[in-house]
N, CA, C and O atoms as a Tinker XYZ file with bonds, in Angstrom:
   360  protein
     1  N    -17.623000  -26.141000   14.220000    73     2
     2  CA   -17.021000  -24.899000   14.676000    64     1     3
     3  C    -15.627000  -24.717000   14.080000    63     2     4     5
     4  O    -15.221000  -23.606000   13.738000    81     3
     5  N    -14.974000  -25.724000   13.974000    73     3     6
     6  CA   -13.892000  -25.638000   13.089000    64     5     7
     7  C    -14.118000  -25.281000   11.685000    63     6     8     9
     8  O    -12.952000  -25.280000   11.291000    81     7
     9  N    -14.417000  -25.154000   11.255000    73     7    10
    10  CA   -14.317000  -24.867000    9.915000    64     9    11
    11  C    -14.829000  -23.552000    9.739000    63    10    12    13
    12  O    -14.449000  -23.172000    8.631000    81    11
    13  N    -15.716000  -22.407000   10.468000    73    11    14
    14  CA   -16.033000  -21.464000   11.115000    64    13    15
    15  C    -14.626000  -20.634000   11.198000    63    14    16    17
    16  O    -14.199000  -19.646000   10.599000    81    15
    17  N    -13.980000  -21.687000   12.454000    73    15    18
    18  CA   -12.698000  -20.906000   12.597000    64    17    19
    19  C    -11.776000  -20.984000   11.913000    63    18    20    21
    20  O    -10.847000  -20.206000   12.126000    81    19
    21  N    -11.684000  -21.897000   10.892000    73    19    22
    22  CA   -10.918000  -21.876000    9.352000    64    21    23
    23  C    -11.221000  -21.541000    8.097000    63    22    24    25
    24  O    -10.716000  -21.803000    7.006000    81    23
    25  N    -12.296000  -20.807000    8.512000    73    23    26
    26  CA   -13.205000  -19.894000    7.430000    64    25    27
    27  C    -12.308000  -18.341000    7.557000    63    26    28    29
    28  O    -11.746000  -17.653000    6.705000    81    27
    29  N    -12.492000  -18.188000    9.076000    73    27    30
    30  CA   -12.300000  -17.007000    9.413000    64    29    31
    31  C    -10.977000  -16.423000    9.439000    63    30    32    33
    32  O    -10.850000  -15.204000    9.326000    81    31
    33  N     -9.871000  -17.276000    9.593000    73    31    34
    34  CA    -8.680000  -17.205000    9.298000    64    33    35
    35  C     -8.354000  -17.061000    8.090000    63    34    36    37
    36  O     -7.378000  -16.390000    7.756000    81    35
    37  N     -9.222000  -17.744000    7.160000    73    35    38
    38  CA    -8.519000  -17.576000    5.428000    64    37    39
    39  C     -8.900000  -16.205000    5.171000    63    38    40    41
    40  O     -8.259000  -15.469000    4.421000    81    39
    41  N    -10.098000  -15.812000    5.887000    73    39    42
    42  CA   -10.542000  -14.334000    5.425000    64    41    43
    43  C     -9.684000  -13.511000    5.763000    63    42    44    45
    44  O     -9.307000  -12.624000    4.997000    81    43
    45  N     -9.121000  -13.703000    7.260000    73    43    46
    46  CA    -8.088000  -12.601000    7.769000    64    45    47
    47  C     -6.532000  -12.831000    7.136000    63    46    48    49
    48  O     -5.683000  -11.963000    7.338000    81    47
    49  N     -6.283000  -13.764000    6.540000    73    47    50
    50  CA    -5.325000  -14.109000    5.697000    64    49    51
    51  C     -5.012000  -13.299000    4.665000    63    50    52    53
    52  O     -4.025000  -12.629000    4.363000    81    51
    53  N     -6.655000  -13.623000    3.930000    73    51    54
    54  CA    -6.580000  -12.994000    2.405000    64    53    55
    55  C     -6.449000  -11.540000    2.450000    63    54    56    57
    56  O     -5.816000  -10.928000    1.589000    81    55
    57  N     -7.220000  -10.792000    3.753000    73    55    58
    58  CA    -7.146000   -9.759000    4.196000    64    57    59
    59  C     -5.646000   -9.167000    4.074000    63    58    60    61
    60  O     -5.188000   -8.707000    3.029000    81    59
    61  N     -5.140000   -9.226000    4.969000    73    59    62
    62  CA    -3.610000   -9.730000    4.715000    64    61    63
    63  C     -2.711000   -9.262000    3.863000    63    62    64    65
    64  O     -2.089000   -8.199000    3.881000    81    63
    65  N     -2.692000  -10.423000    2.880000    73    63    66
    66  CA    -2.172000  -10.462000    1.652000    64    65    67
    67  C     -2.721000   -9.226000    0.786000    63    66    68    69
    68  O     -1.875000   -8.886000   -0.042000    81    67
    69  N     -3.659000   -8.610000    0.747000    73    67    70
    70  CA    -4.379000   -7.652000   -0.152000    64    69    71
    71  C     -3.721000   -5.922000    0.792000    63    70    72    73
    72  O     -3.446000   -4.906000    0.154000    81    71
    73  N     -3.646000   -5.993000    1.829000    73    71    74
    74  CA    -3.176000   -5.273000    2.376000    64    73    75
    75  C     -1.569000   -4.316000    2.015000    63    74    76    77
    76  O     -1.168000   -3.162000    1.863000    81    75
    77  N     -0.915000   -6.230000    2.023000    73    75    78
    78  CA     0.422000   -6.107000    1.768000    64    77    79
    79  C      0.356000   -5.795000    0.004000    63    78    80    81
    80  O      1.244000   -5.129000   -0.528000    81    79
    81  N     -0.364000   -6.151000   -0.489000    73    79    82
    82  CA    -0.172000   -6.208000   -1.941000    64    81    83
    83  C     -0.114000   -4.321000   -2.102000    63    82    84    85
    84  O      0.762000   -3.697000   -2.700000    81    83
    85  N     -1.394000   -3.692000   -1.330000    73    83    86
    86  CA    -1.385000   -2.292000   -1.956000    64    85    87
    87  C     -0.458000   -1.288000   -1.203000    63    86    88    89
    88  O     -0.398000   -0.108000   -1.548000    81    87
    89  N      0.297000   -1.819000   -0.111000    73    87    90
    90  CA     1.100000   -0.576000    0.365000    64    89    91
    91  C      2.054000   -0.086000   -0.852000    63    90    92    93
    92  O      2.403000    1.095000   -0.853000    81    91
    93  N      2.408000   -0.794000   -1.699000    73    91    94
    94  CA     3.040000    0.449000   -2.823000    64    93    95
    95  C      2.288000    1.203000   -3.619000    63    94    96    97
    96  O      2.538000    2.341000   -4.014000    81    95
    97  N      1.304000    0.500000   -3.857000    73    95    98
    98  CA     0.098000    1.648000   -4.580000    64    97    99
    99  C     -0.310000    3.021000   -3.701000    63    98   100   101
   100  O     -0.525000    4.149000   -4.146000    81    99
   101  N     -0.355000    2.445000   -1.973000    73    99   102
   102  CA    -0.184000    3.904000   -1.046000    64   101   103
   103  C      0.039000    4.644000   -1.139000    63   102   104   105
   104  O     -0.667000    5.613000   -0.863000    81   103
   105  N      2.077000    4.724000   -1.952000    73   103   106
   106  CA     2.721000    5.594000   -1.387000    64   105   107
   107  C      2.304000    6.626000   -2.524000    63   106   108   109
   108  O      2.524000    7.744000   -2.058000    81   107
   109  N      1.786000    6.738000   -3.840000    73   107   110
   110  CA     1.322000    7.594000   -4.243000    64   109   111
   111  C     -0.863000    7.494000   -4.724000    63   110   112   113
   112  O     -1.389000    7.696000   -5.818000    81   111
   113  N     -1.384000    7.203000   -3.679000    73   111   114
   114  CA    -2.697000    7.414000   -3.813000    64   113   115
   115  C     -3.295000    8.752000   -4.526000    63   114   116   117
   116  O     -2.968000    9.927000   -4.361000    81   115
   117  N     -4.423000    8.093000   -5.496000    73   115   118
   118  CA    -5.197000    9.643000   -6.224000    64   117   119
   119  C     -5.427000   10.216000   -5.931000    63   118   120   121
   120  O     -6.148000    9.861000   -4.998000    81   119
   121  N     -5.366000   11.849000   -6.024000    73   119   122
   122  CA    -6.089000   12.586000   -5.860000    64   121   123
   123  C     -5.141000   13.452000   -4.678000    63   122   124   125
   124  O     -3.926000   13.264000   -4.616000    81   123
   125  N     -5.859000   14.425000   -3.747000    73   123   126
   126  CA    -4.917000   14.801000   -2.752000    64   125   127
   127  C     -3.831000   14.206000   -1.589000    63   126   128   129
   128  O     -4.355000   13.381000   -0.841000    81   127
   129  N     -2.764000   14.420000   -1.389000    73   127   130
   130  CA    -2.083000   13.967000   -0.388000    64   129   131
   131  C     -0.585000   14.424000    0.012000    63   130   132   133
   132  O      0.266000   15.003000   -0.664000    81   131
   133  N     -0.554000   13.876000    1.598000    73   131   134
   134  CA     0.795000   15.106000    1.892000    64   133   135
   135  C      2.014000   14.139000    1.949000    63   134   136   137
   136  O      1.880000   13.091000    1.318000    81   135
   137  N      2.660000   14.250000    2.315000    73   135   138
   138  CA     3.946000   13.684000    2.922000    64   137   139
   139  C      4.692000   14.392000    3.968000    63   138   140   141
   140  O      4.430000   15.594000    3.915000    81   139
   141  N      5.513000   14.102000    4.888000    73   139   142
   142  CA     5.591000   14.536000    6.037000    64   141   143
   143  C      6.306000   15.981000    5.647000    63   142   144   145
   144  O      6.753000   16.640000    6.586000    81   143
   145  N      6.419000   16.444000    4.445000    73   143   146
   146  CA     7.078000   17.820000    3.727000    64   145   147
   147  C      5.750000   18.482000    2.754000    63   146   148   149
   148  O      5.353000   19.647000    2.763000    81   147
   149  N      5.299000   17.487000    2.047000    73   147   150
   150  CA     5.384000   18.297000    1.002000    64   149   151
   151  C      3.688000   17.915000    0.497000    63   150   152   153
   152  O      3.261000   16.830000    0.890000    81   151
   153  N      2.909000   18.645000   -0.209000    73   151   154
   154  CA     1.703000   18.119000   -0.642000    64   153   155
   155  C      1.551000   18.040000   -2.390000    63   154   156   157
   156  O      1.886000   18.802000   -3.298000    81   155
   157  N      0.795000   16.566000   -2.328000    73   155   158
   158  CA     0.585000   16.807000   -4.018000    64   157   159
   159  C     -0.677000   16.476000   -4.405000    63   158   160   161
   160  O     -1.495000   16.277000   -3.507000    81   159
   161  N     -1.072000   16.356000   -5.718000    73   159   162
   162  CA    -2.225000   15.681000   -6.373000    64   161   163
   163  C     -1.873000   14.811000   -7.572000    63   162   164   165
   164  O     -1.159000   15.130000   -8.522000    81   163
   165  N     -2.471000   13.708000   -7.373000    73   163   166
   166  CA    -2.202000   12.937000   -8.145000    64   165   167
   167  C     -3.546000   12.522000   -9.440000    63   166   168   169
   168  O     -4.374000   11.640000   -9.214000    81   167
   169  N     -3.539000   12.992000  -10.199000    73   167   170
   170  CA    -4.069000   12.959000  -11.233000    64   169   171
   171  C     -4.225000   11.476000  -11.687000    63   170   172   173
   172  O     -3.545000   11.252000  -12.688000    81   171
   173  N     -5.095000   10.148000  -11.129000    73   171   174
   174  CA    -5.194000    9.090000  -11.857000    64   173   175
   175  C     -5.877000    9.094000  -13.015000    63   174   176   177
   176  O     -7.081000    9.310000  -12.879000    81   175
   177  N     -5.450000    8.905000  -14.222000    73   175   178
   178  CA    -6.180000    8.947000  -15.336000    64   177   179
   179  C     -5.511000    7.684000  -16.824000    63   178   180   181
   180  O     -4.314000    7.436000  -16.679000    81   179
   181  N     -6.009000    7.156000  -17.765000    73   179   182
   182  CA    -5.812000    6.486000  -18.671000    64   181   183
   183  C     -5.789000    6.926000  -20.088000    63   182   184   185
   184  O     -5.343000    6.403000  -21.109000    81   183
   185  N     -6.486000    8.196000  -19.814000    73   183   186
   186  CA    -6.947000    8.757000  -21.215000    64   185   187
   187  C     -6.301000    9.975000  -21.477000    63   186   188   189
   188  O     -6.602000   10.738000  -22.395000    81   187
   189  N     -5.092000   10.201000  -20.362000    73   187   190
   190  CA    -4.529000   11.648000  -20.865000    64   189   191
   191  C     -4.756000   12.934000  -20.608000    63   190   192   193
   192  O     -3.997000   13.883000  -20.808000    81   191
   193  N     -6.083000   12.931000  -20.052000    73   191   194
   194  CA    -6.895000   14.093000  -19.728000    64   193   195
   195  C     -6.337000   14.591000  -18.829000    63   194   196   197
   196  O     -5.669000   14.059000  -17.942000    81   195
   197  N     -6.685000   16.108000  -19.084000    73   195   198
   198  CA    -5.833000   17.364000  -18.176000    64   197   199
   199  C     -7.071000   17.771000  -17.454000    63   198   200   201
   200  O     -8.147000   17.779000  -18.052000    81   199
   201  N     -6.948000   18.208000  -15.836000    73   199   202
   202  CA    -8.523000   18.692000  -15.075000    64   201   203
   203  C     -7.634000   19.380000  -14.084000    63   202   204   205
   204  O     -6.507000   19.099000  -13.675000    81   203
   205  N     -9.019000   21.025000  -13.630000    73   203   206
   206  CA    -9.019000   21.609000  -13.328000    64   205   207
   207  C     -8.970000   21.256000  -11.573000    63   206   208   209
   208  O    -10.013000   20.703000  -11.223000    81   207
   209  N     -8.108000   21.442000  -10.585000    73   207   210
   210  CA    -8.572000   21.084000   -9.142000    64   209   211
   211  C     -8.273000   22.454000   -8.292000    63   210   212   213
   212  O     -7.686000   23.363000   -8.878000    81   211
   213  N     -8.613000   22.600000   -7.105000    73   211   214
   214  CA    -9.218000   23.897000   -6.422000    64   213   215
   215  C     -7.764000   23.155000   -5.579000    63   214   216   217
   216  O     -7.369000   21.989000   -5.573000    81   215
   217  N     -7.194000   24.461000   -4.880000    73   215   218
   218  CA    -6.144000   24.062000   -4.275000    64   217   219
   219  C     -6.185000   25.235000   -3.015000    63   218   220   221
   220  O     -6.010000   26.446000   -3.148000    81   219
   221  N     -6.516000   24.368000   -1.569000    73   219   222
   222  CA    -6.641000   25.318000   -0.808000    64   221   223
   223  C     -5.334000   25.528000    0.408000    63   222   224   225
   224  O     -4.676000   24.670000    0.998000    81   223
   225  N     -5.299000   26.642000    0.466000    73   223   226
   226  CA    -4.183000   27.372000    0.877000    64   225   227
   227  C     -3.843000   27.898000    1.944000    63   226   228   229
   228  O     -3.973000   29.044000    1.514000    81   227
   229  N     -3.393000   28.109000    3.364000    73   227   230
   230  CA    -3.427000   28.137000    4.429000    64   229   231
   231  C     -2.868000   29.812000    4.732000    63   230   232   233
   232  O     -1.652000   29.997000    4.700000    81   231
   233  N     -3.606000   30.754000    4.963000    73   231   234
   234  CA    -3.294000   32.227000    5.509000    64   233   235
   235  C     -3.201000   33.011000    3.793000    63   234   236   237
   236  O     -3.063000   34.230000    3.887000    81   235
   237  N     -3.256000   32.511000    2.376000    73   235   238
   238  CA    -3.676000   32.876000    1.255000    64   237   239
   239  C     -4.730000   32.891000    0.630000    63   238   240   241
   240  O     -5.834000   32.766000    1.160000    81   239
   241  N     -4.536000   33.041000   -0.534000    73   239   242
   242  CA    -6.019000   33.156000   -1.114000    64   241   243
   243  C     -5.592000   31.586000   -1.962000    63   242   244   245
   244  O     -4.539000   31.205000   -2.473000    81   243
   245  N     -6.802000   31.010000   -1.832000    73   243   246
   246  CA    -7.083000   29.476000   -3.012000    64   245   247
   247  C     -6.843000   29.752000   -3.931000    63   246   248   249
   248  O     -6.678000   30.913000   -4.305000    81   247
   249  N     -6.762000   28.887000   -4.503000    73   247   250
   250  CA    -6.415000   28.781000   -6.411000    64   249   251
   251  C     -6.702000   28.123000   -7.361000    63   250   252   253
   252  O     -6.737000   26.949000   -6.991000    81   251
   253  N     -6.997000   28.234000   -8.688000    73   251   254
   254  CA    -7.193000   26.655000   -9.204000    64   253   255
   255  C     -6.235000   26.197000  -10.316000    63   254   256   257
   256  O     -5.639000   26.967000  -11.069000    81   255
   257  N     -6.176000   25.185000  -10.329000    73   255   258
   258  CA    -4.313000   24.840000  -11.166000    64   257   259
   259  C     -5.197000   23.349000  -12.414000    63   258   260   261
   260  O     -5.958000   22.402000  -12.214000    81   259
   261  N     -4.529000   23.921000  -13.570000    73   259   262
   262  CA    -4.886000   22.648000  -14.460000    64   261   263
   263  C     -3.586000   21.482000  -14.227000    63   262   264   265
   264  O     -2.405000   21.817000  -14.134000    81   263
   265  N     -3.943000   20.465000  -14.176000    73   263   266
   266  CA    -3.038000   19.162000  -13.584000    64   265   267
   267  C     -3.009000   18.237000  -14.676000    63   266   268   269
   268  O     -4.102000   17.710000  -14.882000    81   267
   269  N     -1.797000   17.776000  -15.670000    73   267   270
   270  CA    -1.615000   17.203000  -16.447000    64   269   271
   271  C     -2.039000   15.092000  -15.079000    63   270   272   273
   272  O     -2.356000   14.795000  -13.927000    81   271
   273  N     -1.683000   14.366000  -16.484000    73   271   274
   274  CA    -2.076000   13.003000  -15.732000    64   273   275
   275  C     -0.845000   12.638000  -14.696000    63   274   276   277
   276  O      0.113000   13.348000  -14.999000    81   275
   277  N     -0.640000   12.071000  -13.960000    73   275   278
   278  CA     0.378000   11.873000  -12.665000    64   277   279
   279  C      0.364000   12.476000  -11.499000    63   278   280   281
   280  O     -0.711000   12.742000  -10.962000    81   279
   281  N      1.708000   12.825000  -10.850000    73   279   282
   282  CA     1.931000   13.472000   -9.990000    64   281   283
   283  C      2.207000   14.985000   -9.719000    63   282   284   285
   284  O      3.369000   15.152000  -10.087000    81   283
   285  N      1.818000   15.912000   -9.357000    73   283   286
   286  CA     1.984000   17.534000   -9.156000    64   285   287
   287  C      2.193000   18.049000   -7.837000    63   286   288   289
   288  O      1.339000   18.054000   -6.951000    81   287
   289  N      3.565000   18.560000   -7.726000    73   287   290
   290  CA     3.989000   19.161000   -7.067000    64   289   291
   291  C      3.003000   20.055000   -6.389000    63   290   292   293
   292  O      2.040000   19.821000   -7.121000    81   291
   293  N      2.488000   21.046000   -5.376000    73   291   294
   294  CA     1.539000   21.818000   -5.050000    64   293   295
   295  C      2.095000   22.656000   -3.925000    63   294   296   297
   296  O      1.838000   23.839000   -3.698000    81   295
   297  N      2.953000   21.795000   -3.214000    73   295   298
   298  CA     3.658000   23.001000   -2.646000    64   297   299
   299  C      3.972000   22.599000   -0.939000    63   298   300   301
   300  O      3.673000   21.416000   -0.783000    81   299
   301  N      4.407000   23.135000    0.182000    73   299   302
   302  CA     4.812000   22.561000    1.152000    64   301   303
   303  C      3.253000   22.130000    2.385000    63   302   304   305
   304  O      2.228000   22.666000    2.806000    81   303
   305  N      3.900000   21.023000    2.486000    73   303   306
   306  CA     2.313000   20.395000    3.483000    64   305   307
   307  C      2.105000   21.659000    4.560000    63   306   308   309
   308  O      1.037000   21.738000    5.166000    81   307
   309  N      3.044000   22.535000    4.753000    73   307   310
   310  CA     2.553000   23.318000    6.189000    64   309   311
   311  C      1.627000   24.709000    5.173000    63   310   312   313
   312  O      1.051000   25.575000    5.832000    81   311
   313  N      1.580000   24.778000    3.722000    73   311   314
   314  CA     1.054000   25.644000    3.506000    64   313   315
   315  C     -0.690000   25.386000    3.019000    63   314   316   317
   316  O     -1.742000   25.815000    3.491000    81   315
   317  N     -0.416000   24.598000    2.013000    73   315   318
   318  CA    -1.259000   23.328000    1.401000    64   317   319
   319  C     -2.390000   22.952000    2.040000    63   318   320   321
   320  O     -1.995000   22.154000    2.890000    81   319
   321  N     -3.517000   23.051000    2.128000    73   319   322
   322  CA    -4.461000   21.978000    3.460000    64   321   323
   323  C     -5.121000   21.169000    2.359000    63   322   324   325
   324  O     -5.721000   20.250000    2.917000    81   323
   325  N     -5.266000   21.105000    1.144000    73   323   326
   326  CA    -5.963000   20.265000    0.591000    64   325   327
   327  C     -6.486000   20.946000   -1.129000    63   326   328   329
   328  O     -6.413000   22.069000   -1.628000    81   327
   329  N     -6.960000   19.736000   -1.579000    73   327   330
   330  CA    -7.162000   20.005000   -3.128000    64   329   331
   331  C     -8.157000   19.423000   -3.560000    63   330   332   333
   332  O     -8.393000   18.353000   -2.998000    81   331
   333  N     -8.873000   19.741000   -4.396000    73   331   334
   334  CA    -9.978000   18.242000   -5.327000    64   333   335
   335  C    -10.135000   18.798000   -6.418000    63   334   336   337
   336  O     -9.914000   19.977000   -6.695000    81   335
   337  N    -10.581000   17.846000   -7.180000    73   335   338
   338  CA   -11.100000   18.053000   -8.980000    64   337   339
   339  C    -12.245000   18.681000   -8.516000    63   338   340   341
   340  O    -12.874000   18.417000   -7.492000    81   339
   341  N    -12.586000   19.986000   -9.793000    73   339   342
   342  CA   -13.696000   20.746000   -9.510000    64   341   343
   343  C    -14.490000   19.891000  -10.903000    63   342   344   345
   344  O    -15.570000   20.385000  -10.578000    81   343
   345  N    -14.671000   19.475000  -11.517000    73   343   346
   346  CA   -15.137000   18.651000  -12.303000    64   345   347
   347  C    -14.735000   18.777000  -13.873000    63   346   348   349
   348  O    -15.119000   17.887000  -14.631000    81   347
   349  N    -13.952000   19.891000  -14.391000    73   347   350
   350  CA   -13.962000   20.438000  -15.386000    64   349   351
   351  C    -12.213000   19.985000  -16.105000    63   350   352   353
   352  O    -11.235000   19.701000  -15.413000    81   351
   353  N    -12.245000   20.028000  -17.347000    73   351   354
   354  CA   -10.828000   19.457000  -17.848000    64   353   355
   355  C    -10.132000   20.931000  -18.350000    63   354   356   357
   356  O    -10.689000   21.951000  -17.944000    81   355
   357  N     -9.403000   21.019000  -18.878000    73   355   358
   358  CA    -8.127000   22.035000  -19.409000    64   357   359
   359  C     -7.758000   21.553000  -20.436000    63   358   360
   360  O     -6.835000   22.071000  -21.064000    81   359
């Protein structure tokens, strides 16, 4: 039984450690996300590629915006409700 329960500890350990490892990768995760101001999209990419994402809009009309690779501004979280790649590049 010991070793059970020192099985299970290394798991919640390693757990852990992998946890702590990605909270800086968090603070800018792919794709849509807000911050307690502001909303963006984050374009993860390697190859440079520019893509088309649908950007939906709260009491406006939606939109769709071509998004170089990184981070893009999109506009304030209270307006913003959300975004995704529509599949297509620019």
């Amino acid at each position: 039984m010991t070793g059970a329960l020192g099985s299970a500890a290394l798991v919640l350990t390693s757990l852990g450690a992998v946890t702590a490892q990605s909270s800086p990768a968090a603070a800018d995760p792919c794709g849509f996300y807000e911050t307690s101001a502001d909303a963006y999209y984050n374009h993860c990419t390697s190859d440079g590629s520019r893509v088309v994402i649908h950007v939906r809009v709260a009491y406006a009309a939606d939109y769709e915006r071509c998004v170089a690779p990184g981070r893009t501004w999109l506009g304030s979280a209270d307006k913003i409700q959300g975004a995704h790649y529509v599949g297509r590049t620019c």
